[in-house]
C-alpha positions in Angstrom: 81.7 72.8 131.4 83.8 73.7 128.3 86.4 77.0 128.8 85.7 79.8 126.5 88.9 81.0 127.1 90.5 77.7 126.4 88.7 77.3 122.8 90.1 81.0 121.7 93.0 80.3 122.7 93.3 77.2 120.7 91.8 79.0 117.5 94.6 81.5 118.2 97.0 79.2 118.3 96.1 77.4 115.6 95.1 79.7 113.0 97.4 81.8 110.5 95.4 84.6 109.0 93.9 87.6 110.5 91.0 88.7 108.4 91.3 92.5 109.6 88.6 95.4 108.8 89.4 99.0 108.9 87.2 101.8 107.4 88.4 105.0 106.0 86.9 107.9 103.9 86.8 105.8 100.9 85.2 102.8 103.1 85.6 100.0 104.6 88.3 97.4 103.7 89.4 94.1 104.8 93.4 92.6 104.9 94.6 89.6 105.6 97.5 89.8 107.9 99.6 87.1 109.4 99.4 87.0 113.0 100.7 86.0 116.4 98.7 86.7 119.4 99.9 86.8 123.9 98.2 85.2 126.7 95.4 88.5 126.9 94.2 87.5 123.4 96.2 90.5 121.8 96.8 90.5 118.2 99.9 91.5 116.5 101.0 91.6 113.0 103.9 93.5 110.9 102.7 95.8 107.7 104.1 98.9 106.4 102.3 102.4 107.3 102.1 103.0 103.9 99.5 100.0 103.4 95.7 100.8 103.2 94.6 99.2 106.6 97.3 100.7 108.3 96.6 103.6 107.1 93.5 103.4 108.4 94.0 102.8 111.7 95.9 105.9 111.7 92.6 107.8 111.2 90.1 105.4 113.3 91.7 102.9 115.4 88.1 100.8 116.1 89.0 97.8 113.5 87.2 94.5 113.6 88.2 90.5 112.4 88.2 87.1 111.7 90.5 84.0 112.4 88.7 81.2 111.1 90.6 77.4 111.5 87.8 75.4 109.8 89.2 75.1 106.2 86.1 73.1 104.8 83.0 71.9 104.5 83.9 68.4 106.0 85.2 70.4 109.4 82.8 71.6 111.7 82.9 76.0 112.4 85.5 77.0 114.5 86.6 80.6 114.7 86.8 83.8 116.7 85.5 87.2 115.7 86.5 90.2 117.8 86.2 94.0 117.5 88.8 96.6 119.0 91.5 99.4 118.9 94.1 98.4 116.9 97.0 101.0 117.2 101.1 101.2 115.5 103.7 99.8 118.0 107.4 101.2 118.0 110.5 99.8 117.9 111.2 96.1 117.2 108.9 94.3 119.2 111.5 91.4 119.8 109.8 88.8 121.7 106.7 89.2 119.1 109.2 88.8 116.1 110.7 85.8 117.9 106.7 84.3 118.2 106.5 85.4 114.6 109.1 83.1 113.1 108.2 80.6 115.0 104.5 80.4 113.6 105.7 81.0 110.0 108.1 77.4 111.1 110.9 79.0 111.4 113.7 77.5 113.2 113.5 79.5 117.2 116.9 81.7 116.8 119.3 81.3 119.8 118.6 85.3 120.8 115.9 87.4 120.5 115.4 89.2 116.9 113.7 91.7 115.4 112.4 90.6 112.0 110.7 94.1 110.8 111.6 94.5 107.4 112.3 98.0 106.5 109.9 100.1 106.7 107.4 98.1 108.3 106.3 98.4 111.8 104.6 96.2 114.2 100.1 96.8 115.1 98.4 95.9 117.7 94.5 94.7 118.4 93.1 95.5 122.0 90.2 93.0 121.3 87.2 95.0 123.2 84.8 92.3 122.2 85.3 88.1 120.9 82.9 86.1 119.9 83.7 82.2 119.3 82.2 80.3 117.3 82.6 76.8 117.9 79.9 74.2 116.7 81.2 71.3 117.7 80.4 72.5 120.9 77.7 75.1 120.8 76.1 74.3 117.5 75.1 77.3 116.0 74.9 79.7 118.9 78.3 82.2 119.3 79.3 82.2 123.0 80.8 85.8 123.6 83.8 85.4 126.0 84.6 87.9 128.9 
């Protein structure tokens, strides 16, 4: 039998780009976002308030998304798509900014760091619902993990 939890975990891990959708009074509206994600499936990515998703989130915080590690056609689908809360962390978030570098392959620093560039804060997704989507596995059906 084939962990659900495992596979997500491995998209997570392996992808790079959070497709994220937001909708505000002019609509909806997707971002790409760089990512890093915990061990409860959490998202988190850095982007300044002043930036159309984050915005708004500000004004509705249900947002849904993509990761998506099949590049293409040759590769087989493998991807998660979630809905949530998203919501605007404070402070520095230093042990995210540490998993941060690291994904963008950047050396691990000796301490902990905060990488937020001015102005910019740290968001978080609350996934309420993920769907994976793993063919090589489940063909075309999407398995929705608990």
């Amino acid at each position: 039998m084939i962990d659900l939890k495992s596979r997500v975990k491995e998209v997570l891990e392996q992808g790079y780009l959070l497709s994220l959708g937001t909708i505000d009074g002019a609509g909806v509206w997707v971002a790409d976002v760089i990512y890093v994600s915990d061990e409860k499936f959490n998202i988190y990515w850095m982007s300044s308030p002043d930036f159309r998703h984050s915005k708004a989130i500000a004004q509705n915080p249900k947002v849904a998304g993509t990761i998506t590690v099949s590049q293409n056609r040759s590769e087989l689908d493998f991807a998660v798509q979630l809905e949530g809360v998203a919501e605007k962390l404070s402070g520095p978030q230093l042990v995210v900014s540490t998993k941060f570098l690291l994904k963008k392959g950047k050396p691990a620093p000796s301490m902990v760091v905060n990488i937020l560039k001015e102005g910019y804060c740290w968001y978080k997704l609350t996934p309420t619902k993920i769907e994976l989507i793993d063919r090589k596995n489940f063909g075309f059906e999407r398995q929705t993990v608990k």
